[in-house]
N, C-alpha and C positions, 0 to 999 in steps of 0.2 A: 504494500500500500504506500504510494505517496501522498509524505505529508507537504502541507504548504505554512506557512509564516503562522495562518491563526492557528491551526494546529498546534503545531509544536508550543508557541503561548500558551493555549488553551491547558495542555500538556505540562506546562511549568507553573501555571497557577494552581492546576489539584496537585501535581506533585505537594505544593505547598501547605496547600488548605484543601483538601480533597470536599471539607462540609460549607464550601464555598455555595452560597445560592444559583441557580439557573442564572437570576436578575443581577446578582453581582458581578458574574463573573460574563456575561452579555453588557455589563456597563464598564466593566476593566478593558474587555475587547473590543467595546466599541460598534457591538452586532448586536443583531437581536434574540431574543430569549429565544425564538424557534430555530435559527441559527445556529444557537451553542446546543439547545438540544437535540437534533439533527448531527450536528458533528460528533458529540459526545455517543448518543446512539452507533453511529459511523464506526468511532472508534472502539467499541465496547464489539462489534459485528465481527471485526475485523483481527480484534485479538492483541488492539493496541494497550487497549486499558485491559488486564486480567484480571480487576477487583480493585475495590476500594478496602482502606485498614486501616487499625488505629496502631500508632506507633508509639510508646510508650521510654520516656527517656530514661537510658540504662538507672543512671543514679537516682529514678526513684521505683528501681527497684532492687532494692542494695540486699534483698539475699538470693537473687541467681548472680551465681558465677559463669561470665562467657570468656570464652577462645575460641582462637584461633587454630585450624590446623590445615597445616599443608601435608597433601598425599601424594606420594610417588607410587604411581602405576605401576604394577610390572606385565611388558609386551603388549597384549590385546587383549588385556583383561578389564579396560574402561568401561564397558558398560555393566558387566556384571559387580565392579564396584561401585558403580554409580548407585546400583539398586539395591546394594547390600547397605550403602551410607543413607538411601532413603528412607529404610526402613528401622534404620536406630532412632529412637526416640531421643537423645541424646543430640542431635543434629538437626538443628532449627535451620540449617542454609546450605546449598553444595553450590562453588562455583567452578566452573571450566575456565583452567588459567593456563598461561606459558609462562616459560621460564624456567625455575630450577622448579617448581613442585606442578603438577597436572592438574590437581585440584586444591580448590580451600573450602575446609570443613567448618563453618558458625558451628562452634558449641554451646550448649548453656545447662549447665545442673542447679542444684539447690544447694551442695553443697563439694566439697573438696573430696571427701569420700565416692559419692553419685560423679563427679569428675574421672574420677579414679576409673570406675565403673564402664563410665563412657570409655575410656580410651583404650583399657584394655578388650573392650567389645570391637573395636574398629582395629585394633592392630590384630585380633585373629579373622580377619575379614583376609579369604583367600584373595589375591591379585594385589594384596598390597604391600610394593617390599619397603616402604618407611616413611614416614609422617617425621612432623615435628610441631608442636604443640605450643603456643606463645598466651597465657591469659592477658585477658585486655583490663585496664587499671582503670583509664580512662579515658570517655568519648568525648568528641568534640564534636558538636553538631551543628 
């Protein structure tokens, strides 16, 4: 799908405020409310927008613990880790990266022990010859 100019704004305003109104975000754009919802539709069709969420700032939720982990593949075993790391409950995010690690694994437990937990569930996870683990201190947003 290409996007054009209001798109992509349209696109940077809910990134921001997603509980923006039809009529606000038709008066920041400068179109009209059947407009934005017409495009919003469009986008939502088409698989641009995949959900609306609420995002919740780490520090105010100061007893899950998240990290970071990066995973090295080994050969052509990426999709069967891909779905071995979907189904741990321990792994709120998978991302497909380059570089030195294939993927990066969002962790988040409750506590250091349920950490613990997590990580050795993911390092017997066939196809994976080694991770490395960083906790995040703190976000900046």
């Amino acid at each position: 799908m290409k996007l054009d100019d209001t798109d992509r704004e349209l696109l940077t305003l809910l990134r921001r405020d997603a509980r923006l109104s039809v009529q606000a975000l038709a008066s920041k754009l400068g179109v009209s409310r059947g407009t934005v919802t017409n495009r919003m539709r469009r986008l939502e069709d088409e698989g641009v927008i995949a959900g609306y969420t609420l995002q919740v700032r780490p520090e105010d939720e100061p007893t899950w613990i998240r990290a970071w982990m990066g995973v090295l593949v080994e050969g052509n075993q990426t999709r069967a880790v891909v779905a071995a790391l979907l189904g741990e409950p321990g792994v709120c995010g998978l991302h497909d990266t380059n570089g030195r690690w294939d993927l990066m694994a969002e962790l988040r437990a409750e506590n250091m022990a349920e950490l613990s937990r997590v990580l050795e569930r993911v390092r017997l996870i066939k196809g994976i010859a080694n991770t490395e683990t960083s906790i995040l201190l703190t976000s900046f947003l």
